[in-house]
Backbone as CSV, one residue per row, in Angstrom:
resi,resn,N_x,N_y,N_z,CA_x,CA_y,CA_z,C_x,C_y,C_z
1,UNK,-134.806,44.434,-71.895,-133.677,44.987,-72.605,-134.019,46.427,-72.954
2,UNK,-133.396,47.302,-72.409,-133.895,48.835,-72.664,-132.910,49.773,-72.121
3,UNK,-132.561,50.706,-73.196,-131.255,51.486,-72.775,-131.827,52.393,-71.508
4,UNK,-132.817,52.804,-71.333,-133.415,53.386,-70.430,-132.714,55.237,-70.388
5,UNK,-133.015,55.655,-72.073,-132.471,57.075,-72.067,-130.839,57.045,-72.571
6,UNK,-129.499,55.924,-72.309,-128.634,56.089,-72.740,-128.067,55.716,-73.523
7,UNK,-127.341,55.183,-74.578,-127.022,55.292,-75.947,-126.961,53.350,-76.202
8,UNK,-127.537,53.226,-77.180,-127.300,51.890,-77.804,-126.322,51.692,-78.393
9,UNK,-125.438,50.771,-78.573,-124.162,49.999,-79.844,-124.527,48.971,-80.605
10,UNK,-124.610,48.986,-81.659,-124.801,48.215,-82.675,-123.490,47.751,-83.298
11,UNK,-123.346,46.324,-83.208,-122.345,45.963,-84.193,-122.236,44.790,-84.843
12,UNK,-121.987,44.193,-85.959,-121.424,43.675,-86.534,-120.804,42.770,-87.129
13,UNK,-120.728,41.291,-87.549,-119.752,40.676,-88.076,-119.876,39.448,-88.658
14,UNK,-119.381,39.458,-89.740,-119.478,38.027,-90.805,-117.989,37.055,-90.928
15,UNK,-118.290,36.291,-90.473,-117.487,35.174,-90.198,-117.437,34.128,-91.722
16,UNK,-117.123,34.156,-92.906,-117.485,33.592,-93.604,-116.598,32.385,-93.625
17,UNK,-115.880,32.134,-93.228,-114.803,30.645,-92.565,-115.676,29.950,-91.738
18,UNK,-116.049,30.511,-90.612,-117.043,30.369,-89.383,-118.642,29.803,-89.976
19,UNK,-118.941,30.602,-91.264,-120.273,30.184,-91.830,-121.290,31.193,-91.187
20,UNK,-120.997,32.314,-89.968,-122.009,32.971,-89.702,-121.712,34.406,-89.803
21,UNK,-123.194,35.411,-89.722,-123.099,36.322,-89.437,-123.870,36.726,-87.728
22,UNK,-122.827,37.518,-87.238,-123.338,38.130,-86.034,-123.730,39.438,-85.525
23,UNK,-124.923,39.773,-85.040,-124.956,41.109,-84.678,-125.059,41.161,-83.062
24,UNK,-124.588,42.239,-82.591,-124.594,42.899,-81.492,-125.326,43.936,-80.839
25,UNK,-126.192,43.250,-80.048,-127.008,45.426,-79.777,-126.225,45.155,-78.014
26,UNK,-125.733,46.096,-77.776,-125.516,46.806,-76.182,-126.012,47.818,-75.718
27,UNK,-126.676,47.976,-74.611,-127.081,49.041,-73.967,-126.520,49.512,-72.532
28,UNK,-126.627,50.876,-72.014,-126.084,50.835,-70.570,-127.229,51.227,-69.787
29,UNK,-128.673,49.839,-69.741,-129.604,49.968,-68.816,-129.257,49.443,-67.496
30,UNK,-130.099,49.103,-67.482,-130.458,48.174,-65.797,-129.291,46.768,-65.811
31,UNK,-128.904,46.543,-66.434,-128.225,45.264,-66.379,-128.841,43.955,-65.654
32,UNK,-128.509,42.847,-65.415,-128.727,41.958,-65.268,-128.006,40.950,-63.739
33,UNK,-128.182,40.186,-63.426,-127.754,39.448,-62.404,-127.481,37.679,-62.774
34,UNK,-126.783,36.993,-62.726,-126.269,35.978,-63.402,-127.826,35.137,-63.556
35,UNK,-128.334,34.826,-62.543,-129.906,33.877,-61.826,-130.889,34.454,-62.911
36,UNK,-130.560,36.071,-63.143,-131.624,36.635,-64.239,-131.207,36.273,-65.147
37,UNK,-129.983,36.699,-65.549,-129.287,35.904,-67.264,-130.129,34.740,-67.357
38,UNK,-130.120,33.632,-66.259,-130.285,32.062,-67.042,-131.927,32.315,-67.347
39,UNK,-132.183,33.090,-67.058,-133.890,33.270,-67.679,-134.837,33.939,-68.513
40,UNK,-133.583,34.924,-68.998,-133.955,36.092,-69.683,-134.948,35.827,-71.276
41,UNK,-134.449,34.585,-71.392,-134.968,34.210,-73.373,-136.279,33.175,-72.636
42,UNK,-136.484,32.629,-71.276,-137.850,32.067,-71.410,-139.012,33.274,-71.521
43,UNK,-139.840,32.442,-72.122,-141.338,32.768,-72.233,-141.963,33.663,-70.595
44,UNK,-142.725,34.962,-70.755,-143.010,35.747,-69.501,-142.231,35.602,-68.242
45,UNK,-140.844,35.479,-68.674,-139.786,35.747,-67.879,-139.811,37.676,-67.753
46,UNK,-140.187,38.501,-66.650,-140.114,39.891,-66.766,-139.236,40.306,-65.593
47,UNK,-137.952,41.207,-66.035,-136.881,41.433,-64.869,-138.084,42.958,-63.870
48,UNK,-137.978,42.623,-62.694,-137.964,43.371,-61.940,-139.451,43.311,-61.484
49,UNK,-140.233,44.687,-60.973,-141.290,44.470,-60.327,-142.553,44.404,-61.414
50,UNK,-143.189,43.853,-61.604,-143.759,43.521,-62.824,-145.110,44.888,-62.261
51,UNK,-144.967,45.719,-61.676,-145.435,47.424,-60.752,-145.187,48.064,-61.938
52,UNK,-143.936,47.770,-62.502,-143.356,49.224,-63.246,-142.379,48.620,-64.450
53,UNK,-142.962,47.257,-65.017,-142.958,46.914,-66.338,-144.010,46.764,-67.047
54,UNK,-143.994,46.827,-68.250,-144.956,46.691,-69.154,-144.452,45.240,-69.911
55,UNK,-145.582,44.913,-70.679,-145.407,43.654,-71.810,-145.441,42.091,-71.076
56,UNK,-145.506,41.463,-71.440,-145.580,40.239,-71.087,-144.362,39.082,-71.096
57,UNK,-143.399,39.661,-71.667,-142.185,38.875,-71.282,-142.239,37.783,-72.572
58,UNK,-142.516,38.116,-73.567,-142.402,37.216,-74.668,-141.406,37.581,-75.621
59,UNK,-141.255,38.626,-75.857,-140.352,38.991,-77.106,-139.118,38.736,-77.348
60,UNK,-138.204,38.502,-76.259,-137.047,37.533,-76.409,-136.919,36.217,-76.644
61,UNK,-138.191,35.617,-76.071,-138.499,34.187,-75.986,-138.842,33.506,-77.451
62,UNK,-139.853,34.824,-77.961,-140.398,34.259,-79.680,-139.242,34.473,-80.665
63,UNK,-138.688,35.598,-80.188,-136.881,35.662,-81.218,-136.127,34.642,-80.860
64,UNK,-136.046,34.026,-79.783,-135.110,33.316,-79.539,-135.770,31.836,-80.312
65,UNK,-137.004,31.470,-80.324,-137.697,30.258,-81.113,-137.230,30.642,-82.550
66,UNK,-137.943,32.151,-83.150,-137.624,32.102,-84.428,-136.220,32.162,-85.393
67,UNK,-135.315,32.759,-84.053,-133.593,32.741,-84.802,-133.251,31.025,-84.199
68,UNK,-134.204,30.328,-83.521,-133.292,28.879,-83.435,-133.700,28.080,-84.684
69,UNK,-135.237,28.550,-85.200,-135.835,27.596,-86.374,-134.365,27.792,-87.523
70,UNK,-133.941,28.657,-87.632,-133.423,28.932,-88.836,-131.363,28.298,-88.574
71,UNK,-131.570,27.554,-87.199,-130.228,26.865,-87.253,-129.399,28.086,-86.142
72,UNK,-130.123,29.041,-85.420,-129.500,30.272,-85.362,-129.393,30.476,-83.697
73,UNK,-128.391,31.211,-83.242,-128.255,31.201,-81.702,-129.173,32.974,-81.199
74,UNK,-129.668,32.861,-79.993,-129.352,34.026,-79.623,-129.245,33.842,-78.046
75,UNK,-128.477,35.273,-77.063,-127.824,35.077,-75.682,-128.014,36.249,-75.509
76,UNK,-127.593,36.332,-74.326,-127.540,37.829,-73.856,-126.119,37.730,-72.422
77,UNK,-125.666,39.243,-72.512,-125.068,38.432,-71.605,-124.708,40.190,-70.486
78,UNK,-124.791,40.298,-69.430,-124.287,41.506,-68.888,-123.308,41.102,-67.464
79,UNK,-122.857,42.528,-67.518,-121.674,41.859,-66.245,-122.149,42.318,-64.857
80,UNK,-123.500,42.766,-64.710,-123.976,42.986,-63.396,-124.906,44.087,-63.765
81,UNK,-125.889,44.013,-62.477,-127.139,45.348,-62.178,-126.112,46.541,-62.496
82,UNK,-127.352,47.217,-63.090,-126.782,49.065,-63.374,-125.480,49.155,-64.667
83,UNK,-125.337,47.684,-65.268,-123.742,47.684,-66.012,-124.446,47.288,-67.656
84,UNK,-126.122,47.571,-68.042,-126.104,47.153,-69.464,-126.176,45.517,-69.528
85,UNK,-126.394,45.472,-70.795,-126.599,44.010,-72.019,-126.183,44.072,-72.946
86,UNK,-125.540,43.226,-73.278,-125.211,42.935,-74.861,-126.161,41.531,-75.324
87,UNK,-127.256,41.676,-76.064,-127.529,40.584,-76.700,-126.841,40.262,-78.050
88,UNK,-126.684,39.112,-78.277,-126.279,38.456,-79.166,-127.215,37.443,-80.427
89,UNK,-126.787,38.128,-81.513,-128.026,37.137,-82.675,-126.604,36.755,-83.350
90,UNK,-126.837,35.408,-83.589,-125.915,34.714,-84.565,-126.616,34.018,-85.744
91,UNK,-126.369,34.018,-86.804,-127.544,33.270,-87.744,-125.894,32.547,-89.099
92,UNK,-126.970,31.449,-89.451,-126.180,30.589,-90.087,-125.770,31.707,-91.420
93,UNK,-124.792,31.472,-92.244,-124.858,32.008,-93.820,-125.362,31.013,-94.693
94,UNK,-125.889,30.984,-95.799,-126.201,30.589,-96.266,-125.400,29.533,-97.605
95,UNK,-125.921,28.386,-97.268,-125.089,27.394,-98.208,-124.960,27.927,-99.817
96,UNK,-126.032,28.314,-99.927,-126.407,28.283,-101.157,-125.509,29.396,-101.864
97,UNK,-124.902,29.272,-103.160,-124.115,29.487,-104.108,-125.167,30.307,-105.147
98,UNK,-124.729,31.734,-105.848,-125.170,32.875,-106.609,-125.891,31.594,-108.143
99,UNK,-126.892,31.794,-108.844,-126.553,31.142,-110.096,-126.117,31.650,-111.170
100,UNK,-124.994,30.817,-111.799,-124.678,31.011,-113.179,-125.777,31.907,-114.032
101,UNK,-125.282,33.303,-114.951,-126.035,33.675,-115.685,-125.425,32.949,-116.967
């Protein structure tokens, strides 16, 4: 996931009917291919020639464990090579009620 030099989007949104809040990051990198989508959140899953990537292919994989511990989704999703990502974090709101002073 890497804008690769061109501008990131960040966005937004609390669903409090829904019970969640969601954020959005998009980029217009390298994009993705559907076969890559279904693999992108495993463990040392690395897109492309692993020549001219760095890292080990974990960091989506351990976000994606630690936003599921908490009841919580995350996806990614792009509409083709050269067209960007939008990942997706969804996380529960919280049941719990302010206390009475």
């Amino acid at each position: 996931f890497s804008a690769e030099g061109g501008s990131v989007d960040i966005s937004s949104e609390v669903d409090v009917s829904g019970g969640y809040a969601e954020i959005c990051i998009k980029d217009e990198g390298k994009g993705a291919t559907a076969e890559q989508l279904e693999h992108i959140l495993e463990p040392f899953f690395v897109m492309g020639s692993r020549h001219h990537e760095e890292g080990f292919g974990l960091s989506l994989a351990m976000a994606r464990v630690m936003i599921e511990q908490v009841d919580g989704q995350l996806w990614a999703q792009s509409p083709g090579p050269g067209q960007g990502f939008t990942l997706h974090i969804r996380l529960p709101l919280s049941d719990m009620q302010a206390p009475r002073a």
